[in-house]
C-alpha positions in Angstrom: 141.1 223.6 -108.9 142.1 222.1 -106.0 141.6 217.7 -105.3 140.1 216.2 -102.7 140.3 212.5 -101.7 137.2 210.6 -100.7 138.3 208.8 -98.0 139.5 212.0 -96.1 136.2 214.3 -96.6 133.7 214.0 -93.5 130.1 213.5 -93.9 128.2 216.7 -93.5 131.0 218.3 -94.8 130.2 222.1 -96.8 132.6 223.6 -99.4 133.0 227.0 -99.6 132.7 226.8 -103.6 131.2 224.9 -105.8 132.1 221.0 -105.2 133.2 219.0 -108.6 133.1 215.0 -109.2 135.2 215.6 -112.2 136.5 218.8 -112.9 133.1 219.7 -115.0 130.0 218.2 -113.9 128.8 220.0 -110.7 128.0 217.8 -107.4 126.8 220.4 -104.6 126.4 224.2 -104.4 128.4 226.0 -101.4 124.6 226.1 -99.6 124.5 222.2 -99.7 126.2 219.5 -97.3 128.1 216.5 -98.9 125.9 214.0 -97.0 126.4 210.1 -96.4 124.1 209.6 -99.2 126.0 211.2 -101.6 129.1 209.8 -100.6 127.8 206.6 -100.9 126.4 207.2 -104.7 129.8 208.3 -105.6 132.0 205.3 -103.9 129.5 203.5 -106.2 130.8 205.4 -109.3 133.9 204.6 -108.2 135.4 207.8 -107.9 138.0 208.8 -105.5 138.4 212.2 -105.8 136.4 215.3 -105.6 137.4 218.6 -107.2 136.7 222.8 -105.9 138.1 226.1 -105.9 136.9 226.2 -102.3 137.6 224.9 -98.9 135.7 222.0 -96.9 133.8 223.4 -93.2 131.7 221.7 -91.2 129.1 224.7 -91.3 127.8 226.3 -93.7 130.0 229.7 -94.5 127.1 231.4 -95.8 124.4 231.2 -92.7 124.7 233.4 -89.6 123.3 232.0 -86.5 124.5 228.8 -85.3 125.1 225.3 -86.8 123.6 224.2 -90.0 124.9 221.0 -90.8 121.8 218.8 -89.3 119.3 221.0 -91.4 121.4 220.4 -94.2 121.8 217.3 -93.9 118.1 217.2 -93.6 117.6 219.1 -96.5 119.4 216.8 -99.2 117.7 213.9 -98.1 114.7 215.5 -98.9 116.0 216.5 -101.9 117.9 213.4 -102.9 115.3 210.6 -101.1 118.6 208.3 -101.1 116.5 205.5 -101.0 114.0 206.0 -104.4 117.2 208.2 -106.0 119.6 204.9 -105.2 117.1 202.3 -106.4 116.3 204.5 -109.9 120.3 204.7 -110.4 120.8 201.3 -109.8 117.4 200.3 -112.2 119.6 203.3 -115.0 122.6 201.1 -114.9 121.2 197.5 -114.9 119.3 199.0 -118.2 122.7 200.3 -119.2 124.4 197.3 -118.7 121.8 195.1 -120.6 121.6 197.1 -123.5 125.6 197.7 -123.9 125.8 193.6 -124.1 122.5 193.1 -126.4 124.4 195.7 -128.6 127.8 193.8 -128.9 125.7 190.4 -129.6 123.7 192.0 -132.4 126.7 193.4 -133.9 128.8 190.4 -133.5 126.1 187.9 -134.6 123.4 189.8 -135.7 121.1 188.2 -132.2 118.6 190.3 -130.5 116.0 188.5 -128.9 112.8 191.1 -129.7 111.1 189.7 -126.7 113.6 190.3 -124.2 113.8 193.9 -125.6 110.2 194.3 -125.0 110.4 193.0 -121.4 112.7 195.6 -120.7 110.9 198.3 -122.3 108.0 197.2 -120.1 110.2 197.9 -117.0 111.2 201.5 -118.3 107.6 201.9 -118.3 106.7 200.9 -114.9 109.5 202.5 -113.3 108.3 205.8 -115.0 104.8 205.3 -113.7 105.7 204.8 -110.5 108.8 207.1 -109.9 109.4 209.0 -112.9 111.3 212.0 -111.2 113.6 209.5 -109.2 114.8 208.3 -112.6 114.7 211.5 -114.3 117.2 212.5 -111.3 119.1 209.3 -111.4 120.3 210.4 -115.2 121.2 214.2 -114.1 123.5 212.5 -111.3 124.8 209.9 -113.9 127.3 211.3 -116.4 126.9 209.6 -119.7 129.0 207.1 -120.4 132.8 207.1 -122.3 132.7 207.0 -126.3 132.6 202.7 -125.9 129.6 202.3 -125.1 127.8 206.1 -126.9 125.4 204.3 -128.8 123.7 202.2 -125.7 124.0 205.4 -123.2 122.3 207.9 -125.7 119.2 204.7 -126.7 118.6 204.3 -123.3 117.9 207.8 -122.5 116.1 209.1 -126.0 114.1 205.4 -125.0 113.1 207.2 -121.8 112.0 210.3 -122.9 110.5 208.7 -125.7 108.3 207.1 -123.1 107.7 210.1 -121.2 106.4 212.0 -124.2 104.4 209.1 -125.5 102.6 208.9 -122.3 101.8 212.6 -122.3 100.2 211.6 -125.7 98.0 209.0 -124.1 99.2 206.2 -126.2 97.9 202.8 -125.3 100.4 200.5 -123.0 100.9 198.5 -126.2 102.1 201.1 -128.2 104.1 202.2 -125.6 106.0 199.1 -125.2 106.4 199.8 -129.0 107.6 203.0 -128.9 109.9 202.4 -126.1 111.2 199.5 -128.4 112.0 200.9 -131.4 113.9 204.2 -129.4 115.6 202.0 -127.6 116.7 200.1 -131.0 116.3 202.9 -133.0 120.1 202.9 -133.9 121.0 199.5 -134.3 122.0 200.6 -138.1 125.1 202.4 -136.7 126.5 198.7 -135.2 126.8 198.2 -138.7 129.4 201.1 -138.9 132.8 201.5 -138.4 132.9 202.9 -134.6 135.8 205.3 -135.8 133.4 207.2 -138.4 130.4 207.9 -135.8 132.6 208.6 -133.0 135.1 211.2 -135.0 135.9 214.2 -133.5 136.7 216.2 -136.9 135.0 216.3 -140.4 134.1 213.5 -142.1 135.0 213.2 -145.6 132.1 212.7 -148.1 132.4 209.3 -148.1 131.9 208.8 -144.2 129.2 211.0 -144.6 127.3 208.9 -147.4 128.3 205.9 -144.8 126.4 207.3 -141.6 123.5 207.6 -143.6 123.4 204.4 -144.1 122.9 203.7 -140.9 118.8 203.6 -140.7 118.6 201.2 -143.9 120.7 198.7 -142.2 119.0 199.3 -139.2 115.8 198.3 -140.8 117.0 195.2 -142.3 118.2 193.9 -139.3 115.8 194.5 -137.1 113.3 193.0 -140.0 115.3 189.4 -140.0 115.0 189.6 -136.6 111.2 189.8 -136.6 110.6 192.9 -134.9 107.0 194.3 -135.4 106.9 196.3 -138.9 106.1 199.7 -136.6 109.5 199.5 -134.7 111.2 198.9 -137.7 110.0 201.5 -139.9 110.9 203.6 -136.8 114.5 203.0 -136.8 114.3 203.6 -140.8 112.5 207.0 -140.7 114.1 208.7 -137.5 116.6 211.3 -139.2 113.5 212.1 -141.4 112.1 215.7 -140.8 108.9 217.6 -141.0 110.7 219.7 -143.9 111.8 217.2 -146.0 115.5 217.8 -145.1 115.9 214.5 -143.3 117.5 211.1 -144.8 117.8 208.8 -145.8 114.1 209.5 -148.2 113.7 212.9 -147.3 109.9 212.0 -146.2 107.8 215.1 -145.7 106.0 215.3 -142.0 102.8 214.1 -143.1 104.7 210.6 -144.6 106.5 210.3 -141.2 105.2 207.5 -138.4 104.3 208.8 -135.0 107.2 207.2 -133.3 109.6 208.5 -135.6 108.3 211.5 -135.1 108.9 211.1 -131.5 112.1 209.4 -131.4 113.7 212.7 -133.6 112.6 214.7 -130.7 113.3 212.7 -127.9 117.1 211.8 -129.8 117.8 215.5 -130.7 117.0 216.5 -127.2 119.6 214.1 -125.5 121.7 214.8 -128.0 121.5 218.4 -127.3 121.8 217.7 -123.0 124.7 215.5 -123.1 128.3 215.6 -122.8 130.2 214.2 -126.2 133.6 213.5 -127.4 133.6 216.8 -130.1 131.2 219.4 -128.1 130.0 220.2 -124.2 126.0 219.7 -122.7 123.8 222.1 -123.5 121.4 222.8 -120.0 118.6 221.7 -120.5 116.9 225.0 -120.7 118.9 225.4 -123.1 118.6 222.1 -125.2 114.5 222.8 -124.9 115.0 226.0 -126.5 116.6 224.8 -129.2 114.2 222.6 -130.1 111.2 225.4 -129.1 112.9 227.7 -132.0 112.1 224.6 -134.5 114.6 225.9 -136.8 113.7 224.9 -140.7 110.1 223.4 -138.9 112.3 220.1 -138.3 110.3 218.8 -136.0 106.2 218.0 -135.5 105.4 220.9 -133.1 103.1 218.9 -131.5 105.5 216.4 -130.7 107.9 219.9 -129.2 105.2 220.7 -126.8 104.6 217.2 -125.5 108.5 216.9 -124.7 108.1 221.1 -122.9 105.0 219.9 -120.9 106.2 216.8 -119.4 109.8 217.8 -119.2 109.5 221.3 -118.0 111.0 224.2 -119.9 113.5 224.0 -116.8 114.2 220.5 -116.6 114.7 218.5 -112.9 118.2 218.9 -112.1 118.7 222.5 -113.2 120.1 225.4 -111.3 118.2 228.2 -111.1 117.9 232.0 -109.7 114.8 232.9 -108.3 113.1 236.1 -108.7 114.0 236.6 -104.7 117.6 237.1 -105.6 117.7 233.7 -104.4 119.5 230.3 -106.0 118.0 227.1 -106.1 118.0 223.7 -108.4 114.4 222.4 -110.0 113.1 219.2 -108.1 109.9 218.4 -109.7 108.1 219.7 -112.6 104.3 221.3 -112.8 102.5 219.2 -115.9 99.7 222.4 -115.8 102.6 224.7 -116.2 105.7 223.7 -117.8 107.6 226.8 -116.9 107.0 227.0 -113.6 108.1 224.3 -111.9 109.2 223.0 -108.1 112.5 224.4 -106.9 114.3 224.2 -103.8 116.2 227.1 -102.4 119.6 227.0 -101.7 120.2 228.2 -98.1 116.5 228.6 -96.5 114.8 225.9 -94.3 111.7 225.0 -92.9 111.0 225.4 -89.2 111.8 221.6 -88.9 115.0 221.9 -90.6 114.2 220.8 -94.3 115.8 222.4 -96.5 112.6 225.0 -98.6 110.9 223.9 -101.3 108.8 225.8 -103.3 106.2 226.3 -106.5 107.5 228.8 -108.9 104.4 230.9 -110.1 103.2 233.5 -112.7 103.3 237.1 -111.1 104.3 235.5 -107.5 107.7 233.7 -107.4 109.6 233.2 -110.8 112.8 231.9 -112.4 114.6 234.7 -114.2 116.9 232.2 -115.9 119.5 229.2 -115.6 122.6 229.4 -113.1 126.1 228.4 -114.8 128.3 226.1 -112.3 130.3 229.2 -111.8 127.2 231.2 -110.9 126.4 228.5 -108.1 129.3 229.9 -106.3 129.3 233.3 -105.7 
């Protein structure tokens, strides 16, 4: 794979193949223009080099018929709306930030003030009211953090889906604000825990394994001398339990389970599942949601399951697709009255103004016949 500095790619500028920001997570598809935007987002990652198999063009190899570049350009505007996609990364990382400092104080000091934690839950959910696909975007375009900061990167995001699914259950704001809480705190415990044992990319002896499980008791004790409310922290005790009774660390059976354990399982196993770590690769999302879908053991409340699949999508906003057209595109929105057929926009195809197409995925009509690889973006 070939490198390409920064500073010497143009705006507009098309690759012939698949376009890399490091080596593995996928930037833009041969049909899509690297557009000032983008640039932008990246010099803010502080990234300097780009990675393809391909070569940079001004136009578009793959259309016939004249310049594309300004209805690309055009296009991934629309698809990235720099603006709202900007302002929900920089809202990610100021969340990020916050919660990788509160985490060192509590494990240094055994300090986290409950209602600072709650403010910040509160912004989580108002920013998901008022652009939830913005942020949902913002954390595809975000790779998760290094193994430092793990524990702060994976909260924050099982704390946002948490939020998402608890919406979709019409909980009340204030048990939101709970919910949101306790995911976002939900692993406090593993401060308590040598960093070496949870971050350990080969087996842990029996002895490290007795220590992780630890990890919710202490979690509950602190968060109890802290004086969080009783419902956050019997969250942070409960959320390895599972609906079979194979969970830790009192192998609770589902119907002894809180609600927001419940949800925080789900919500944790699925960004688990979706993101990169030190010992294994993402699963897609597709792919993480199926996982959970198959319930394995009947882990998980399968209620809880089809709350995350409706407001998530079965093909999560980010994902590369091909359409039943023949055509390739990457999911932009999601239908809540129809979680597998959600808004896609097609790679290549533009509206008579110069937009790049977006479209509604429907039963019988226009379909997804499964997830693209990064390798399948480019041929």
């Amino acid at each position: 794979m070939k490198e390409f500095l920064l500073k010497d790619i143009e705006p507009s500028t098309y690759f012939t193949k698949t376009l890399y920001l490091d080596k593995s997570f996928v930037l833009t598809a041969p049909e899509m223009a690297l557009t000032n935007e983008i640039i932008d987002i990246i010099k803010k990652w502080s990234y300097k080099s780009l990675f393809s198999e391909g070569e940079p063009h001004k136009e578009y190899a793959g259309q016939h018929g004249g310049k594309t570049g300004d209805a690309g350009q055009a296009g991934l505007s629309q698809n990235f709306d720099s603006a709202k996609l900007e302002k929900a990364e920089e809202f990610y990382k100021g969340l990020l930030f916050y919660v990788e400092n509160a985490f060192v104080k509590a494990a240094v000091s055994d300090e986290l003030d409950t209602k600072i934690v709650t403010e910040k839950v509160r912004e989580i959910v108002d920013y998901l009211k008022e652009d939830r696909r913005f942020l949902m975007r913002a954390l595809k375009i975000t790779e998760p953090a290094h193994e430092k900061n793990y524990l702060a990167t994976h909260s924050v995001r099982s704390a946002i889906v948490s939020i998402i699914i608890g919406s979709h259950l019409k909980l009340p704001n204030h048990r939101l604000l709970e919910l949101g809480t306790a995911a976002l705190v939900h692993e406090i415990g593993m401060l308590k825990i040598p960093s070496q044992i949870y971050l350990s990319q080969r087996a842990l002896t029996p002895q490290e394994q007795k220590t992780i499980i630890t990890h919710p008791i202490l979690g509950f004790n602190l968060l109890k001398s802290l004086e969080f409310p009783l419902p956050v922290c019997l969250a942070a005790l409960e959320h390895h339990e599972r609906e079979n009774a194979s969970g830790y660390p009192r192998r609770l059976t589902g119907d002894k389970i809180g609600l927001f354990s419940k949800i925080i399982a789900v919500a944790c196993s699925y960004e688990a599942l979706c993101s990169k770590r030190p010992h294994k690769d993402a699963k897609d999302g597709y792919s993480g949601m199926l996982e959970l879908l198959r319930n394995e053991g009947k882990q998980y409340d399968d209620t809880i399951i089809k709350a995350l699949v409706v407001s998530q999508s079965v093909y999560p906003i980010g994902m590369y697709v091909l359409l039943s057209t023949g055509k390739k595109g990457q999911v932009v929105d999601i239908n809540p009255e129809s979680p597998r057929f959600p808004i896609v926009q097609v790679f290549g195809e533009f509206t008579p103004d110069g937009k790049m197409k977006v479209v509604q995925t429907a039963a019988n009509e226009l379909t997804i016949v499964r997830p693209l690889t990064p390798s399948e973006i480019e041929t």
